[in-house]
C-alpha positions in Angstrom: 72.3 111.8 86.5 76.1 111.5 87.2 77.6 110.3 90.3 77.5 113.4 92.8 81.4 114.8 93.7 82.8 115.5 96.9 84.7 118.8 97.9 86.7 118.6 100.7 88.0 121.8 102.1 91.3 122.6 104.4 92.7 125.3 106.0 96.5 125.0 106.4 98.6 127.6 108.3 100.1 128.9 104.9 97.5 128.3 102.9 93.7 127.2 102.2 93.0 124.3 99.4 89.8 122.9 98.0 89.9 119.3 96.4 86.9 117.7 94.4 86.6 114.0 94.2 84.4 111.4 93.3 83.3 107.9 95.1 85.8 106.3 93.2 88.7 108.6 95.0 89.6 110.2 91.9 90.2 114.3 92.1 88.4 116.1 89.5 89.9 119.4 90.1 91.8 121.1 93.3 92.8 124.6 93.8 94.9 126.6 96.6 94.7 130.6 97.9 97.5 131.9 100.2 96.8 132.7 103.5 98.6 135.2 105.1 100.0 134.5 108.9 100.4 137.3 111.1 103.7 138.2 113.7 103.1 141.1 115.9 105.7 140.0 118.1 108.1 137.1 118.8 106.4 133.8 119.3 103.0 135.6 117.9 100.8 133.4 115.1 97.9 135.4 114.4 95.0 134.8 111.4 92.6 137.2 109.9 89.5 134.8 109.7 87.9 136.5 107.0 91.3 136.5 104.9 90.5 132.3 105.4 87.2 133.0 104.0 88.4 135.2 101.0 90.7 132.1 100.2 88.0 129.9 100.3 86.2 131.9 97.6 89.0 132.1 95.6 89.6 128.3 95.2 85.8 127.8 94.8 86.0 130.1 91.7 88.9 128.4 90.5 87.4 124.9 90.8 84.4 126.4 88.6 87.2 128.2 86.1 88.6 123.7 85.7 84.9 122.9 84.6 83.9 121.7 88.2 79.8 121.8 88.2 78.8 123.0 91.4 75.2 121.0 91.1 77.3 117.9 90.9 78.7 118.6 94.5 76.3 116.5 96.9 78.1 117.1 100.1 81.1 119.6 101.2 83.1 119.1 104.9 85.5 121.0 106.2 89.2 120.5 108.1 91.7 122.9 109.8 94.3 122.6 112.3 93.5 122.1 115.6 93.8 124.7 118.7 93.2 127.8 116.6 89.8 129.6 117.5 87.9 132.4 116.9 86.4 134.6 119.9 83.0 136.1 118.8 81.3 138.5 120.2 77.2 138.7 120.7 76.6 139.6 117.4 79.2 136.8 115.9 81.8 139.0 115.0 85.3 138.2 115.4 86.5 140.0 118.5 90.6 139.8 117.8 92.9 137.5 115.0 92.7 134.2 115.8 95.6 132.3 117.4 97.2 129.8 115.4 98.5 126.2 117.4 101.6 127.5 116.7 101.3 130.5 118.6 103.7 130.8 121.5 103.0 133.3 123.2 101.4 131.3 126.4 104.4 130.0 127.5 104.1 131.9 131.5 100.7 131.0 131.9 101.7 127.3 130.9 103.9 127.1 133.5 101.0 128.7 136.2 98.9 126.2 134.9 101.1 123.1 135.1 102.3 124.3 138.8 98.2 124.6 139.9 96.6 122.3 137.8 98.9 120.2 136.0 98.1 116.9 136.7 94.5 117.3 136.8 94.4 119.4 133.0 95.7 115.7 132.2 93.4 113.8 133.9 90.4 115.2 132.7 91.7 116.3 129.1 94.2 113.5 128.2 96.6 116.0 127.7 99.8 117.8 128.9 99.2 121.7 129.0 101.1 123.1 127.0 101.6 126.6 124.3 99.9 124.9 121.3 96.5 124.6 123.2 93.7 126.7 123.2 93.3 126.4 127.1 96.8 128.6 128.4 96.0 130.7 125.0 92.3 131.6 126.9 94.8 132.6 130.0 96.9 134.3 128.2 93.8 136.7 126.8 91.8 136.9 130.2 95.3 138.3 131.4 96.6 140.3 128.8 93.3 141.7 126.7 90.8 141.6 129.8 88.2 144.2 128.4 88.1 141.7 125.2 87.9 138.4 126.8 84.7 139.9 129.1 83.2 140.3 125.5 83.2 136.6 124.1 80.1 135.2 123.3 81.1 131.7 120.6 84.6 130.1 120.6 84.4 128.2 117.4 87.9 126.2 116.1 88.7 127.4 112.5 86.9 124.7 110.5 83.9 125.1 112.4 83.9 129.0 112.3 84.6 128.3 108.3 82.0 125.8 107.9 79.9 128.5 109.5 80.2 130.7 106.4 78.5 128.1 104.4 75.5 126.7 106.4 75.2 128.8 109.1 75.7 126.0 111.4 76.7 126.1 115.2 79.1 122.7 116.1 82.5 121.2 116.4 83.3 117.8 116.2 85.0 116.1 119.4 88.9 115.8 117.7 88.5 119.9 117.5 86.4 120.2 121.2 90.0 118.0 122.8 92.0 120.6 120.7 90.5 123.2 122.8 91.5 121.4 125.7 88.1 122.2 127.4 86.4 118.8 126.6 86.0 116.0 129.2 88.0 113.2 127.4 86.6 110.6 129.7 82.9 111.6 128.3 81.2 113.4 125.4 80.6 116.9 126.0 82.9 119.9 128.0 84.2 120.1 131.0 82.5 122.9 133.5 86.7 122.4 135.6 88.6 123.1 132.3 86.6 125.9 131.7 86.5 127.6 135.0 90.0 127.3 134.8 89.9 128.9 131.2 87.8 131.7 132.7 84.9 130.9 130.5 81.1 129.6 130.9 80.9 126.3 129.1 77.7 128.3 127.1 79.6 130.1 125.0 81.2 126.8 123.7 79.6 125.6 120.4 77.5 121.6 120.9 79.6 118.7 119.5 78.4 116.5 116.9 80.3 113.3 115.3 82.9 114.5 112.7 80.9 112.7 109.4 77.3 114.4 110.7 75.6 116.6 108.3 75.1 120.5 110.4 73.0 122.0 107.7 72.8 122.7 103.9 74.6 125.8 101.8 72.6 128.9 102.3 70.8 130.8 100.0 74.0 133.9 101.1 76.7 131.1 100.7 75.3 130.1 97.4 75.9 133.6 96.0 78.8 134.4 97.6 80.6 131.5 96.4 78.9 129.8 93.6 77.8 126.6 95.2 74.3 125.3 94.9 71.9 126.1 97.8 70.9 122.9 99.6 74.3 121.3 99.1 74.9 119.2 102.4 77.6 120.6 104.4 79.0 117.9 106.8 81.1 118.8 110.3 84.6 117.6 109.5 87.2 117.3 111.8 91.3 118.3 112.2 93.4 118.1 109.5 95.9 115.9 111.0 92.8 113.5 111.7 91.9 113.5 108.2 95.3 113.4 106.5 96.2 110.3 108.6 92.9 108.5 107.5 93.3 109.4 103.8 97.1 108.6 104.0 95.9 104.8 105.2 96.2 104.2 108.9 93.2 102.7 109.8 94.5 100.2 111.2 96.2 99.9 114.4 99.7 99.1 114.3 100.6 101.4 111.1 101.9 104.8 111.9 101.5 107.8 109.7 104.5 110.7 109.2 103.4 114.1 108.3 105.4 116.3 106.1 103.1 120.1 106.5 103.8 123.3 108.1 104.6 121.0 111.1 105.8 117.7 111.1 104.2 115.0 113.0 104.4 110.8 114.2 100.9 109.2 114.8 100.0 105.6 115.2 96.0 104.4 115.4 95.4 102.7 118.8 92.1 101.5 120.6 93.4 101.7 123.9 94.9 105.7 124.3 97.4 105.5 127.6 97.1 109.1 128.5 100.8 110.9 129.9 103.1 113.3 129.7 104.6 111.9 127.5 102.4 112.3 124.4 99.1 113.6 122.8 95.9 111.8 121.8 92.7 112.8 119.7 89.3 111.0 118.6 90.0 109.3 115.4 87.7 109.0 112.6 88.1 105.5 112.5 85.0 104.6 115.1 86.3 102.9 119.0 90.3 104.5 117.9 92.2 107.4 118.8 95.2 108.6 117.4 98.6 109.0 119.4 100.7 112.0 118.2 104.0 113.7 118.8 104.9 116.9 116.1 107.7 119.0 115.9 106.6 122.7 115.0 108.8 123.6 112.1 108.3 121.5 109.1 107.3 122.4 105.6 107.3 126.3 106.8 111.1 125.6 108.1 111.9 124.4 104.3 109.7 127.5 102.7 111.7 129.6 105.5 114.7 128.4 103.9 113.8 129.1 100.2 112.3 132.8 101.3 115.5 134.1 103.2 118.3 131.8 100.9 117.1 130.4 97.8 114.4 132.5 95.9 115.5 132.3 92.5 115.5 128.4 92.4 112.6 127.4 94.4 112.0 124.5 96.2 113.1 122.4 92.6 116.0 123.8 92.6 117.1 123.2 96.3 115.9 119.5 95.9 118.8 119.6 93.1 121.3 121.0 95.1 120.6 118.8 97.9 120.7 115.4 95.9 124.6 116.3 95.4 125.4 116.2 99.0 126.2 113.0 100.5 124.3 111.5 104.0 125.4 114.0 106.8 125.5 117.1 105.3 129.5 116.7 105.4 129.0 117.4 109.2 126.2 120.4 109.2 123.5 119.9 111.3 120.3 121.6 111.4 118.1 122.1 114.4 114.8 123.4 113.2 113.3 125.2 116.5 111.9 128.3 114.1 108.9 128.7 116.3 109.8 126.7 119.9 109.9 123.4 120.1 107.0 120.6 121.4 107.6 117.0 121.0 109.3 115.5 122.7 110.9 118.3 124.3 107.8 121.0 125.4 110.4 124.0 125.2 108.7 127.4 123.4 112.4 129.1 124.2 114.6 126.3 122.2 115.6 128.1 118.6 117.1 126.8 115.1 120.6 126.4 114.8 122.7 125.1 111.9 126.1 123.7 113.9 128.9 122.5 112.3 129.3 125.2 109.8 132.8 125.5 107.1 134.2 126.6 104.2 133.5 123.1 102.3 129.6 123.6 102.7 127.8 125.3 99.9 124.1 125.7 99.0 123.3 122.3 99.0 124.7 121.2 102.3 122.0 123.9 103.6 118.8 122.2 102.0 120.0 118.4 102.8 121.1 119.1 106.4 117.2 121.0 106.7 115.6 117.5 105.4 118.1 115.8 108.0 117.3 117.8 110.7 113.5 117.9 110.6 113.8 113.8 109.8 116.0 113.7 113.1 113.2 116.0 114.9 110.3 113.1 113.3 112.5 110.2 114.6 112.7 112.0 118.1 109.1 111.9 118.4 109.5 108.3 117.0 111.8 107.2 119.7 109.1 108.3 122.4 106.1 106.0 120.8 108.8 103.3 120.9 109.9 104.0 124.4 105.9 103.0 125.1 105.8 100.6 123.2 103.7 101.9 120.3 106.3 102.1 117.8 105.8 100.3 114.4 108.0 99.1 111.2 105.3 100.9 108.5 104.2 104.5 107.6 102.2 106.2 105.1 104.1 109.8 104.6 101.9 112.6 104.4 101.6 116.0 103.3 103.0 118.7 100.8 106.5 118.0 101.9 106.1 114.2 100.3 106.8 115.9 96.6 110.8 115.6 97.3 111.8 111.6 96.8 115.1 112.9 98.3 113.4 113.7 101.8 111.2 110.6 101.4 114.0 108.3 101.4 116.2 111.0 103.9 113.3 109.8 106.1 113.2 105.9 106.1 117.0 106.1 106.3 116.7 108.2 109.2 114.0 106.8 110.9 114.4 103.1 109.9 110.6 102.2 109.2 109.4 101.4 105.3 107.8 104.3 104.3 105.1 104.0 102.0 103.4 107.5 100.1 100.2 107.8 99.0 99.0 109.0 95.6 96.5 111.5 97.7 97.9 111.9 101.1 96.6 115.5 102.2 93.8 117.1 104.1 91.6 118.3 101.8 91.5 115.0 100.1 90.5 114.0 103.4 88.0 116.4 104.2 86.2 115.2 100.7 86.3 111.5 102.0 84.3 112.9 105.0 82.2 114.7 103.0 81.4 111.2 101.0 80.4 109.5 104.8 78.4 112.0 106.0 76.1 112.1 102.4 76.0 108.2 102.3 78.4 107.9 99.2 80.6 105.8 101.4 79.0 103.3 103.5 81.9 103.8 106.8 85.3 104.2 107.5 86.6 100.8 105.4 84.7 101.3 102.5 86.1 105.1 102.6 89.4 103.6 103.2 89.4 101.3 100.4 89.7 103.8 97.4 93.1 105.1 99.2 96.2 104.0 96.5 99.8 103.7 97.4 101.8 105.4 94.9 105.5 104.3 96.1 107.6 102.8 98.7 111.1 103.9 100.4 112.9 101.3 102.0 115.7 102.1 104.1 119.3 102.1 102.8 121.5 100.7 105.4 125.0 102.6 105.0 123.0 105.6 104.8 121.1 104.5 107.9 124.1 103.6 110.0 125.5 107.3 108.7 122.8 108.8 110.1 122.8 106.9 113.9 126.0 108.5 114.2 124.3 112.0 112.8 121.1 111.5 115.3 123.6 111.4 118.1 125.0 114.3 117.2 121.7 116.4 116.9 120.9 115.3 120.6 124.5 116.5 121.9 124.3 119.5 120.2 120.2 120.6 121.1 120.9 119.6 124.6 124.5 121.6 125.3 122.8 125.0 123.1 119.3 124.6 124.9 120.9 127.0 128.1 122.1 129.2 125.0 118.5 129.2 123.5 116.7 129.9 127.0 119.3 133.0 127.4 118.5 134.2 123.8 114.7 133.7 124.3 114.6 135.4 127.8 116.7 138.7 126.6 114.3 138.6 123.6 111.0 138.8 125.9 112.9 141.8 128.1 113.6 143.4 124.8 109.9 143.8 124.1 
């Protein structure tokens, strides 16, 4: 018999991908559905679970169209982002479209909930409160849809609500359960305070398993639905930023990990997690580690923005073109890219996206280079907080669908200062099949996982670009911090508005 594959499946805020591997790390076939992201009202991100469950069927058939044998598959896990959730009801249906992390929409009861409870929500859930969690989103429902939130019966995170779909299964893993900020980060299950002061029973919380533990087997349903073979091993899985950062490499402490995706993040791997204000830690998959992370919300979907409302007869190609012709700087245009709010380093859901600096001499490329600078400036202001605690670091694998433009890679290391090395497979659904191999036995642990993980290139910082550009990240500061009373007016007229 041949060596069994691995299908590792992701849900992404744009879009849902499915990647087949084998134990040697080498992908056999991959396939991606849209996903469609829903705005009923400013600072709204909504998702139609079952549209994340008609994308998942679509990739599986295309996997099967590239010759991929389902039988072959011997085990299947599952990643997502983490703080979305589906509310069920008693009989498991969805009860309202799930909201996304980057939902903002929580923003007063955040501020209720830092005045009442602030330092305590960090104490017992390593966390500052904030709009991205799934605790003020909870608030925000027992306040504003009561009649619903009396209904709930399950709260499962996307992947696990996905994985659900497939083996019937009833878990999270613990990255997902501190996503929900309801879990007890000082021990291993939830936390009856959180969830008092979520206005939920801790019963209608799912149990939590390890991230590489099998739940269950494809169902005899699944299996038709989907074309996979009954009895394939499902395992948990985990968040995607948990498994992109331990396919991109860092498993090690000391190495930090940049992601490039519909939001951009700075992570470093440390045993010890210092919990503050300051910034965000999750169980990593690497056993006895957690990883420390700061993100800016606008990434990837603030370049796609870009191409939707400016550049839709070039493409992303295209723009990378126009951009390489434009020196460090943007010629003076700077780009602030608060699409959706704003978290590290600054916690603001009213800041907004600006491009400043604006004349006749800028063209079309000035637009796509100044985006790269800006969301490389919004990466190194995350950087500068890790260094401010002394967890900063000289390395970083780049991850993510934004490492296809060699322009932004080396826009980041000359930005940023660290060596930036890319993976040749650096996203999540290459990380959920390298889950999928530890929890059927293919890989033995996390370093003999690790060890099929290939660096594909390196970007080295280029110094008159970099001293360019500590003159340009000044700039950005100045500018965010004189428009942020600008933003807070616009955002506040905005909300009286509606």
């Amino acid at each position: 018999m041949p060596d069994p594959l691995l299908l590792g499946i992701d849900l992404g805020a744009g879009s849902l991908k499915s990647t087949v591997i084998d134990g040697a790390g080498k992908v056999h076939g991959a396939a991606s559905a849209a996903v469609e992201t829903l705005a009923p009202h400013p600072g709204f991100s909504e998702q139609d679970p079952l549209g994340w469950r008609a994308a998942m069927i679509d990739t599986l058939s295309q996997l099967w169209r590239q010759g991929i044998d389902p039988a072959r598959i011997g085990g299947i896990a599952f990643t997502a982002g983490a703080h979305t959730h589906v509310l069920e009801d008693a009989d498991g249906h969805a009860l309202r479209p799930a909201i996304m992390w980057n939902d903002q929409r929580s923003g007063r009861q955040v501020a209720a909930l830092r005045q009442t409870h602030g330092d305590r929500i960090l104490e017992l859930s390593g966390n500052l409160v904030s709009a991205t969690w799934t605790l003020p989103q909870l608030v925000w429902t027992r306040e504003n849809e009561p009649e619903l939130f009396a209904r709930i019966r399950r709260i499962r995170p996307a992947k696990d609500w996905l994985r659900r779909q497939i083996d019937g299964s009833d878990a999270t893993d613990i990255t997902d359960a501190w996503g929900l900020m309801l879990a007890d980060a000082g021990g291993s299950g939830w936390s009856d305070e959180l969830c008092r002061m979520a206005g939920i029973d801790p019963s209608v919380l799912p149990p939590i398993v390890g991230s590489t533990e099998v739940t269950g087997t494809v169902t005899a349903a699944a299996a038709q639905a989907t074309g996979l073979t009954a009895g394939t091993p499902v395992i948990c899985g985990t968040s995607d930023t948990n498994a992109e950062t331990f396919c991109g490499g860092m498993t090690r402490a000391g190495l930090g990990a940049l992601k490039l995706a519909t939001a951009g993040t700075v992570s470093t791997l440390t045993a010890s997690p210092a919990f503050s204000e300051k910034v965000i830690h999750y169980p990593h998959l690497v056993p006895g580690h957690c990883y420390t992370i700061l993100g800016t919300n606008s990434c990837a979907s603030a370049h796609r923005w870009l191409r939707d409302t400016l550049f839709g007869a070039i493409g992303f190609d295209g723009m990378d073109r126009a951009a390489q012709g434009v020196p460090p700087g943007s010629d003076g245009l700077v780009f602030h890219p608060y699409l959706n709010g704003e978290r590290s380093p600054y916690w603001d859901p009213d800041l907004r996206a600006s491009y400043v600096g604006l004349g006749f001499a800028h063209g079309p490329g000035h637009f796509v280079r100044a985006l790269y600078e800006g969301i490389a400036f919004s990466l190194r202001d995350c950087l500068e907080v890790l260094r401010g605690l002394g967890m900063g670091f000289s390395t970083a694998r780049l991850v993510g669908g934004g490492t296809r433009s060699e322009l932004w890679q080396q826009i980041i290391a000359d930005v940023t200062g660290l060596v930036i090395e890319i993976p040749r497979e650096g996203d999540a659904s290459f990380g959920a099949a390298l889950i999928a191999g530890l929890g059927a036995g293919v890989f033995a642990d996390t370093q003999a996982a690790a060890a099929v993980i290939e660096v594909k290139a390196t970007r080295r910082p280029d110094p008159e670009a970099a001293r360019r550009y500590e003159e340009g990240f000044a700039v950005y500061r100045e500018t965010k911090d004189a428009l942020t009373p600008v933003n807070h007016r616009i955002a506040a007229a905005g909300r009286e508005g509606n």
